[in-house]
N, C-alpha and C positions, 0 to 999 in steps of 0.2 A: 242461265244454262244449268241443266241439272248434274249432278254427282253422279258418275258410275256407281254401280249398286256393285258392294266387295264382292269379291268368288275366294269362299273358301277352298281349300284341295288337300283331297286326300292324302297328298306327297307330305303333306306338312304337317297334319292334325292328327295320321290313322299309323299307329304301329304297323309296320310290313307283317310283321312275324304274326301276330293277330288277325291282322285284316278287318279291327273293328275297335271301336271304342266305347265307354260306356260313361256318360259323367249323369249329376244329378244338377237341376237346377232351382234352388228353394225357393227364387221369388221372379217374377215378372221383369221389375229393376235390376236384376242381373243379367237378364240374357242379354244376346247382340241385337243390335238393329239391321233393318232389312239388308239381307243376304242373299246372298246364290252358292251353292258346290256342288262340286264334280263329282257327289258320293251319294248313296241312296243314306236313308236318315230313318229311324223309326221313333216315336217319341210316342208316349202315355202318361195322361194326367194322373195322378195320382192324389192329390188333391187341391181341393176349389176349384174355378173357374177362369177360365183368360178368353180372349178375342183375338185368334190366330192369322194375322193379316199372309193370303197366301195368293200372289200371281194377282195380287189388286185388287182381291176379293177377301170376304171377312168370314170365317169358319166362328161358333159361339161355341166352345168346348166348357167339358165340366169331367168330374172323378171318372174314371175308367174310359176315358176315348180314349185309342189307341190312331195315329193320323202317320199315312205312310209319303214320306216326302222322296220326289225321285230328285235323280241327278236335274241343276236347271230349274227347280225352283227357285223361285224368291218368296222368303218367309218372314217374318218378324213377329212377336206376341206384344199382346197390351192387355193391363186392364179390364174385363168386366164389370161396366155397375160398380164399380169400385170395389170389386173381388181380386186377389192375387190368385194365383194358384201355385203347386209342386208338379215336375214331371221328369219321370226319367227319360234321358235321351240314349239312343244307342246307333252310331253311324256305322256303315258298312262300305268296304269296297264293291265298287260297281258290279266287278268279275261275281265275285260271293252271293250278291242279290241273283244274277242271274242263272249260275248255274243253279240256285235253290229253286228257282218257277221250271227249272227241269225237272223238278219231283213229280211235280204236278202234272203233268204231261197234261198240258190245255192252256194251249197261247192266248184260248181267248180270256182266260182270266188273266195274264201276265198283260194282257191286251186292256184289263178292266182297272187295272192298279196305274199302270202308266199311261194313259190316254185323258182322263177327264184331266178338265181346265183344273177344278179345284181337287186339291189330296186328298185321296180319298181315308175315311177314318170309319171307325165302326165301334162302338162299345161294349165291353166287355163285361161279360157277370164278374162281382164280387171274388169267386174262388179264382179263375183265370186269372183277374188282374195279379192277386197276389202272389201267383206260382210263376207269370211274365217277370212279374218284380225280382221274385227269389232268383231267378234265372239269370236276370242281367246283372243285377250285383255282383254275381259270381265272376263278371268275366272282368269287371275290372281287379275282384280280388287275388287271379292268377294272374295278371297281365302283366306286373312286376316278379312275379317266382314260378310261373311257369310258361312261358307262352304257347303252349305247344296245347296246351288244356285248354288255354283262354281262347282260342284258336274254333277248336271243340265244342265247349261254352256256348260262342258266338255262332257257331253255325248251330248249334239244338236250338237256340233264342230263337233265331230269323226264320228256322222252317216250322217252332211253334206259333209263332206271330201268323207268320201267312197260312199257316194251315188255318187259323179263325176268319183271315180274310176270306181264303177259298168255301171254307161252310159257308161262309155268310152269301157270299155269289153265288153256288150250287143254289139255295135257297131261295135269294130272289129269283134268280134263272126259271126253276123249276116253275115258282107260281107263275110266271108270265109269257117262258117261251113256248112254241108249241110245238106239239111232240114231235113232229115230222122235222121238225128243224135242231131238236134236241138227240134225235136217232140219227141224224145226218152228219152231225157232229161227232156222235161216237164212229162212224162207219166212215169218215174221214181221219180217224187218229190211225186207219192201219197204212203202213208203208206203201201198199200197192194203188191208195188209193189218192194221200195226198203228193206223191209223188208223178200221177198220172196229169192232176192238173183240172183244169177248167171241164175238161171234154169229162171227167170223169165225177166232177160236182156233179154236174149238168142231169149226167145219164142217172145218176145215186137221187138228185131230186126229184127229176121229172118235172122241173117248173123252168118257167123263163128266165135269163138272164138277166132282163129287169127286174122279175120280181125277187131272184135271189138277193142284188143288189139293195135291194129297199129291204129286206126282212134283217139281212146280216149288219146293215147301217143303224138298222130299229135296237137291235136287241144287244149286236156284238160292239157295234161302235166302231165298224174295221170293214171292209170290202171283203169280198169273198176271195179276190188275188190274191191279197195280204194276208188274209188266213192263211192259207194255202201257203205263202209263202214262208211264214211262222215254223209252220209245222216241217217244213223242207231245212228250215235254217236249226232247228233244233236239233233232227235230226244229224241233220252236217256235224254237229259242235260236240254232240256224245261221239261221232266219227272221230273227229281229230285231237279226240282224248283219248281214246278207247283203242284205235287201231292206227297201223303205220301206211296206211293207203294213201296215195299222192293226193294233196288238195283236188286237182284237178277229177280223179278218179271219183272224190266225194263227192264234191260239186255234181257232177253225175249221176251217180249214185243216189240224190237227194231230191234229183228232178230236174236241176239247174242246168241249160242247155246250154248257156252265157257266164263262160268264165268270169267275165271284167262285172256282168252284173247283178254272182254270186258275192263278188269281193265287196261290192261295194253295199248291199243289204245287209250282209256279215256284219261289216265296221259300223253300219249306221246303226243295228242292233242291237250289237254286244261292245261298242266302242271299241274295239280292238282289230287286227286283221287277223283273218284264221292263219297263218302261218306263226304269230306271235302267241297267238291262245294257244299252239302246241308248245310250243315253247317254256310256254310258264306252267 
């Protein structure tokens, strides 16, 4: 019978007052063994090489990956070749990860970070790695004398971090989606249009609902519903931070016609229920 695989948790491991932490780990034989937590995780090697065992499958990293682990991974490192390696790690509360792919306004990349099987990781030039590095060190060095800064710190880190993810997606996007579907996207981020729905993809592409479904699976990795519904759930979430409009009112307001099956795409989303997310 095999062992449950531990789950670390944020309750236990992440300063409230920070919402983030930042440690170093100098060799291979120090980390933990395979794991899961409730916390989104950013880590970058910094130097040599490891073998990132992630969701059963093996990632071969070296000096500058940067590998972004979501909530619900299971991860472990080993060895390369009999290489060790150094890397900084830096965890974040869930909340924090999320509200930062709100910068971005494009679910489909917040779509692109949390969907594939393996974490996804990208490499960094030389000057980036070192300015990521300076960054994170800072936040454990206010995290004892200021937390208010460290707080700060850790939210410039994670939306400099994903801003290199987001280049790098714009970038592959670019060379391979095509344009019709890349203008369709932008002409979906306005309110009137992914709040209209299906009937309003439809008429914006002028292509079959089959073929939308194969193009948005091909490239986005997500149904055209689920975009759609992305973009409805994001907007909801700047709602019930931003204004004092009844949930219900939002839910409407975002497109959502189905109280009970606004509430429940919310939580599964952002793990929280939208009346709690106003809350906090």
């Amino acid at each position: 019978m095999s062992m449950p695989i531990p789950m670390l948790r944020a309750a236990t491991l992440i300063d409230p007052l920070v919402q983030s932490n930042f440690h170093i780990e100098y060799s291979v034989k120090h980390t933990s063994p395979l794991h899961g937590h409730d916390y989104y995780e950013i880590f970058i090697i910094t130097a040599g090489k490891c073998t990132h065992i992630v969701n059963g499958d093996a990632q071969y990293l070296e000096k500058g990956a940067m590998v972004f682990i979501r909530p619900n991974d299971t991860h472990c490192y080993d060895f390369y070749e009999g290489e060790d390696c150094q890397f900084i790690n830096v965890n974040f509360y869930r909340e924090m990860v999320e509200s930062a792919f709100d910068y971005f306004d494009n679910s489909a990349f917040a779509h692109s970070l949390k969907s594939p099987d393996l974490s996804p990781y990208i490499m960094l030039p030389e000057t980036d790695l070192e300015e990521l590095i300076n960054k994170s060190a800072k936040i454990q060095l206010y995290t004892t004398t200021d937390k208010q800064k460290a707080r700060i710190l850790a939210r410039c880190f994670l939306t400099d971090a994903l801003m290199h993810y987001f280049l790098d997606y714009r970038n592959e996007k670019k060379k391979s989606m095509p344009q019709w579907l890349d203008l369709l996207l932008t002409q979906l981020q306005k309110k009137e249009n992914f709040t209209a729905g299906l009937v309003r993809l439809n008429e914006l592409s002028d292509r079959s609902s089959g073929h939308l479904n194969r193009v948005f699976k091909q490239y986005l990795r997500i149904t055209p519903t689920a975009y759609i519904n992305q973009l409805r759930l994001a907007y909801a979430k700047n709602l019930l931070l931003t204004t004092n409009l009844a949930i219900m009112d939002i839910a409407y307001e975002a497109g959502f016609d189905n109280l009970s099956h606004f509430y429940h795409l919310f939580k599964d989303t952002y793990g929280i229920a939208p009346g709690k997310i106003r809350s906090r």
